[in-house]
C-alpha positions in Angstrom: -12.3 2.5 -15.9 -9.4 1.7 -13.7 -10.0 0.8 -10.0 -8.3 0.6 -7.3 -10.3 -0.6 -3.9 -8.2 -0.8 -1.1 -8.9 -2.7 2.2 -7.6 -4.7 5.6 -7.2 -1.7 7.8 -7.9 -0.7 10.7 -7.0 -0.4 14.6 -3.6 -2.2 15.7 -1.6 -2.0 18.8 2.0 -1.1 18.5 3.9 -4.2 17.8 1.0 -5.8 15.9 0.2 -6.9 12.4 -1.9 -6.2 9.4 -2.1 -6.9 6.0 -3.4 -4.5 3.5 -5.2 -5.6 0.3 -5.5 -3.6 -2.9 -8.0 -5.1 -5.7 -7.6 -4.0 -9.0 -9.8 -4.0 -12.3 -10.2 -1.8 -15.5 -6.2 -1.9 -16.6 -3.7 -4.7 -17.7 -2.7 -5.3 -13.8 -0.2 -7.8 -14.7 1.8 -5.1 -16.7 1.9 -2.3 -14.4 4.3 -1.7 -11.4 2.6 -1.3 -8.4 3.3 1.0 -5.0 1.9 1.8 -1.8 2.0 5.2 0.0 0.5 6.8 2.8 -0.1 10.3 4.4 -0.4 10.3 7.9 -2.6 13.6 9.7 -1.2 16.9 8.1 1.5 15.5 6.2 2.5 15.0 3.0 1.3 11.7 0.6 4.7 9.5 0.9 6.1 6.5 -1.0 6.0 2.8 1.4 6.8 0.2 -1.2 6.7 -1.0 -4.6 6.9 -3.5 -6.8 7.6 -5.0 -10.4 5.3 -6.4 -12.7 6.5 -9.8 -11.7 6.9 -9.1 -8.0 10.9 -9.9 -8.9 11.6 -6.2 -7.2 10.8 -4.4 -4.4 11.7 -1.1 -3.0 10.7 0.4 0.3 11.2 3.3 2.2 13.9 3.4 4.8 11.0 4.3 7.7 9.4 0.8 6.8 12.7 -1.3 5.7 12.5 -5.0 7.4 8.6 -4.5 8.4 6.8 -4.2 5.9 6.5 -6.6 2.6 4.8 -5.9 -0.6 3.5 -8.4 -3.1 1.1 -9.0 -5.6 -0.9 -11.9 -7.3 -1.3 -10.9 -10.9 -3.9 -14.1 -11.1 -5.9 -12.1 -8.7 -5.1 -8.9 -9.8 -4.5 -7.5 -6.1 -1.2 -5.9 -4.4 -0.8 -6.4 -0.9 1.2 -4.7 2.2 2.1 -7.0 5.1 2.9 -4.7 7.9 4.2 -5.8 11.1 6.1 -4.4 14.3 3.6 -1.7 13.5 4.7 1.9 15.0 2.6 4.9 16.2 4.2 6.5 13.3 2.8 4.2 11.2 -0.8 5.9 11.8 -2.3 6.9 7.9 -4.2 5.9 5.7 -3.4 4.0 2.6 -3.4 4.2 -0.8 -2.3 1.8 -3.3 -1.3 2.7 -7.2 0.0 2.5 -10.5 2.5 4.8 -10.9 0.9 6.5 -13.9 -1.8 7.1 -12.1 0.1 8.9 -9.2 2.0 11.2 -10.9 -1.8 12.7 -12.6 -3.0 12.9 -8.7 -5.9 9.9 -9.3 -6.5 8.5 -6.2 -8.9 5.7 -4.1 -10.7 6.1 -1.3 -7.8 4.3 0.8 -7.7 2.4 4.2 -7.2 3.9 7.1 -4.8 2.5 9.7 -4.3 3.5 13.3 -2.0 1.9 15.5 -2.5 2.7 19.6 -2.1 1.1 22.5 
């Protein structure tokens, strides 16, 4: 059974750092692309970042571009999401995924992150 268990959120002040963690078991992790999205308070589940099997890609969305860094450690099977210069905008929580899994609407529990002053 494939899981996903995401963690390392939490309060941050505008300007300030976190790093997301997403722990994976039950699927071949090392073979599967990996994304993070988010969906802020009545919007729409969007796409942050992904990445390759290998970690030799990336791709991020334009509203996190030069902030935010994904990467993974296929020895320890977990993705992570380095966020910094964090926004208000930035307010959501936070799901990682395997794209299969997104496009059939399977989801974790998520992390929630909340930046404020």
């Amino acid at each position: 059974q494939v899981q996903l268990v995401e963690s390392g959120g939490g309060l941050a002040q505008p300007g300030g750092s976190l790093r997301l963690s997403c722990a994976a078991s039950g699927f071949t992790f090392r073979m599967s692309a990996m994304s993070w999205y988010r969906q802020a308070p009545g919007k729409e589940r969007e796409l942050v970042a992904n990445i390759t099997t290998n970690g030799g890609s990336t791709n991020y969305a334009d509203s996190v571009q030069g902030r935010f860094t994904i990467s993974r450690d296929n020895i320890k099977r977990t993705v992570y999401l380095q966020m910094k210069s964090l926004k208000p905008e930035d307010t959501a929580v936070y799901y990682c995924n395997t794209p299969s899994r997104a496009r059939a609407g399977s989801w974790g529990q998520g992390t929630q992150v909340t930046v404020s002053p």
